[in-house]
N, C-alpha and C positions, 0 to 999 in steps of 0.2 A: 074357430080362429086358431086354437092350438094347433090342431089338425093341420089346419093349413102350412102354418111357420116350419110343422116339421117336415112336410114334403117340401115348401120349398130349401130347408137347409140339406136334404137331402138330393134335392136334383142340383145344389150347388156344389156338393162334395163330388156327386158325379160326373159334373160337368168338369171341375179340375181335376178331378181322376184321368178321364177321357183325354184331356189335355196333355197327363204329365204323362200319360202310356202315349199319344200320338208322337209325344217329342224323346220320347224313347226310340222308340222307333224308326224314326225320322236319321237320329242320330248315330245307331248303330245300324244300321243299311247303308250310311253315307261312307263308314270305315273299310271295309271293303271295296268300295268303289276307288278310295283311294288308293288301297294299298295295289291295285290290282292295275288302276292307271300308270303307278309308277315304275312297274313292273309286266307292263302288258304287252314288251315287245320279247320276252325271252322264251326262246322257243322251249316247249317241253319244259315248262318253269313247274308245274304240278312233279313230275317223276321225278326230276332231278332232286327237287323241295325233301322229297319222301326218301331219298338216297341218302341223301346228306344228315335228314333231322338225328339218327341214333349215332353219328359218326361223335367219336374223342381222341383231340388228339395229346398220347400218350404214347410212350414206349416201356413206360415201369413196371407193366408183367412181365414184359421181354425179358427184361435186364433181370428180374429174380426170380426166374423162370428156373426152377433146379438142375437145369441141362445150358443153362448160359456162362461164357466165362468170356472171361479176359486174360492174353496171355501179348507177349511182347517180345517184337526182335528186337535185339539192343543193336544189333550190328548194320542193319538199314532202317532204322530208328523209323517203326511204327508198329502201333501196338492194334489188335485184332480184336474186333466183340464177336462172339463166335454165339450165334441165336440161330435154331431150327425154326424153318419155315414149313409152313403146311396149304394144302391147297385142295379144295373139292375136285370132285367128280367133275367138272366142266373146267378144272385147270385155274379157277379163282382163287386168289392168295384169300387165307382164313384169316382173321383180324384176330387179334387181342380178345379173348373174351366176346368175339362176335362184332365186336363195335370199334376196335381202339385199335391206332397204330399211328409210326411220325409221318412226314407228307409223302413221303416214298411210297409206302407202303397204304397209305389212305387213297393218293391217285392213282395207284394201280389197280386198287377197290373200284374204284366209282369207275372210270373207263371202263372195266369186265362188265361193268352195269349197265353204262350208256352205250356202247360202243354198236349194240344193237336196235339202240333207240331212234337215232339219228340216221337218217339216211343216209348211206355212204356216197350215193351221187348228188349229194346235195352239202354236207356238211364236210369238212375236214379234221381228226380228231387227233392233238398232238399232246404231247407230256413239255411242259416248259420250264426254265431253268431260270428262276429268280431272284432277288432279292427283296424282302419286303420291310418297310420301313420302321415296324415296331418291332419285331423281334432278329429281323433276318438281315440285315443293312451291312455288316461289316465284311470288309473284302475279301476275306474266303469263306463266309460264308451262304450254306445256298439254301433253296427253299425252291418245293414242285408242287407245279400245280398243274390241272389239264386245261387247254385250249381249245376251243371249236372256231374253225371257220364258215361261214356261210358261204359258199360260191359263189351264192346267186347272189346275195345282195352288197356282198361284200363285207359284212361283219364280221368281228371278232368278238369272241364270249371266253370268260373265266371262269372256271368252276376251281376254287380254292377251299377241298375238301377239312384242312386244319381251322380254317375260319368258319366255315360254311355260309361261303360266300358264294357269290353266282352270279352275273350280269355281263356285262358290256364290257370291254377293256377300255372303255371313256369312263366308264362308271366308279372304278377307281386312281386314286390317286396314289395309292401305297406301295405299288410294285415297280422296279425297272427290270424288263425283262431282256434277259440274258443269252438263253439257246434254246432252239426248239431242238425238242428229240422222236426221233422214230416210234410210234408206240411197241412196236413187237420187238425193236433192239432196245430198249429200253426195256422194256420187261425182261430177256433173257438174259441182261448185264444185272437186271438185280433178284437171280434165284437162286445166288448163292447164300448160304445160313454160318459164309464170314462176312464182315466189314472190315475196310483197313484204313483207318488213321493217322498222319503225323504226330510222333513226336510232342505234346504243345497242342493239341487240337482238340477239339471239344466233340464230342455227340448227345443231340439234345435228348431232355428224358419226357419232360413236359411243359406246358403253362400251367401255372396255379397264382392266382393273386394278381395276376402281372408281373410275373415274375416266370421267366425263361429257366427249368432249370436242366443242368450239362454237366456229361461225366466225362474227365480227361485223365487222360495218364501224361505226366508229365516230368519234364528234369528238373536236377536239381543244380541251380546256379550252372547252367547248359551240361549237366553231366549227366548221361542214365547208362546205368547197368545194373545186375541184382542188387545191390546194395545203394544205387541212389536212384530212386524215382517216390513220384507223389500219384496217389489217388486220389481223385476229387470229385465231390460233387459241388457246384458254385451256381448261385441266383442272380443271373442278367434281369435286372427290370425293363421295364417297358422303355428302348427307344435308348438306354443307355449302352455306354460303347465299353464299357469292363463291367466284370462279374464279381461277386465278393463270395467268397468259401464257406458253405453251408458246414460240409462232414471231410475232412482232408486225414488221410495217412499216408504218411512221408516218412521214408527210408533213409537214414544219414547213415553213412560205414559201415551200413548192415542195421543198424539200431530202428526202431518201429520210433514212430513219434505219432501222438494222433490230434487231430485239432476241431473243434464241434463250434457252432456260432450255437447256441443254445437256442436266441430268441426266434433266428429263421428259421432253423429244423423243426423248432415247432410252431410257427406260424405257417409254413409250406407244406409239413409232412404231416401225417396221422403216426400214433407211437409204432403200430403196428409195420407200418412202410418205414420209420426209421429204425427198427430191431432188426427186418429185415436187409437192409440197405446195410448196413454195420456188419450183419454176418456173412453177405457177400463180397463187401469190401477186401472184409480180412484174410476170406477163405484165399482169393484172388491173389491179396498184396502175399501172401503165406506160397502159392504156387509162384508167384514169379520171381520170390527170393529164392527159392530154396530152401528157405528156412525150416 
């Protein structure tokens, strides 16, 4: 009798073993089917997927890159980020560290990538000129991403290599788009290793947190020359329309003034990127005084 109770207690544990492995099973075979349904009309959605996964978007090696500066005309009030660009053997702009760069320099990545993926009699592949509703919305600000058209069936697809995003242009709700651009004039408009700025204008450096962060050179009470302008770096949060000032040094009648939010530079930065970010400031605010 013993005998018996204990085979049966054991073909009853097996029996819900068998169960709870069938409904494993069951359950994770069904997760792909979804994710794949919902996703099942994007052409080359595997290569693109593999493109994008090691992409970040960042520009803060650029910025403290030992060959990076900042210098400024006072007299046609814009100030230049002056960064070396590098590029492989096949003419592909080199990323950050392999991986990193802002949308400029990310969509020019991914199109050198797909550009031979897609069939040319069949897709159309452009650079487009945006605004996007959580970081990029305010009116001179822009934000690129690439387009594809289908000819044949008439679709449009987004590939927004700062998001790593990828689908349908129904698919989202977060862009108005702007202008499309030429891919190959577009690329030869951005191989030069200056940028140039307003006055007052921001260039992004990263996301971190939800939080936007942006280095400007700017006046002082509308006044810039060597003796008045500010450096800044300031964190736009998510979806908000002003920035609040992380690390600022600001030049009054020649006089250095420096200003730090304590709790964001170090909720946004690592110590090591604000030691560094302080000594390029200075070196910077130091060349364009004269001082």
């Amino acid at each position: 009798m013993k005998r018996l109770l204990t085979c049966r207690n054991a073909i009853l544990r097996y029996t819900t073993l068998i169960r709870f492995l069938i409904f494993v099973v069951v359950f994770y075979a069904s997760l792909p089917v979804w994710i794949s349904s919902a996703q099942k009309n994007l052409p080359y959605q595997d290569t693109v997927s593999e493109i994008l996964a090691p992409l970040q978007y960042s520009g803060l090696s650029s910025l403290l890159d030992k060959d990076s500066n900042v210098s400024v005309d006072f007299e046609k009030k814009i100030w230049i980020l002056h960064q070396e660009l590098n590029f492989d053997d096949e003419g592909v702009e080199i990323l950050d560290e392999g991986n990193s760069g802002l949308c400029g320099r990310l969509s020019r990545y991914v199109y050198q990538k797909i550009k031979n993926v897609f069939p040319s009699d069949r897709y159309k592949i452009l650079f487009e000129k945006v605004r996007e509703k959580d970081y990029f919305f305010a009116p001179q600000a822009s934000h690129f991403v690439v387009t594809i058209k289908d000819l044949v069936n008439e679709e449009k697809y987004v590939i927004d290599p700062s998001f790593k995003r990828y689908g349908a242009v129904g698919d989202f709700d977060v862009y108005h788009y702007i202008e499309e651009q030429d891919p190959q004039a577009y690329i030869n408009a951005n191989k030069s290793s200056e940028r140039f700025f307003f006055i007052d204008s921001a260039s992004p450096i990263m996301i971190r947190d939800d939080a936007l962060l942006v280095f400007s050179v700017e006046s002082v009470d509308g006044q810039i020359d060597k003796n008045h302008f500010i450096l800044s770096i300031s964190a736009v949060k998510k979806q908000a329309s002003r920035g609040e000032y992380v690390l600022g040094l600001k030049y009054i009648d020649g006089y250095l003034q420096t200003y730090i939010n304590e709790e964001l530079l170090h909720r946004l930065l690592t110590e090591d990127e604000v030691t560094h970010l302080q000594q390029k400031m200075f070196q910077w605010s130091v060349a364009i005084s004269g001082n």
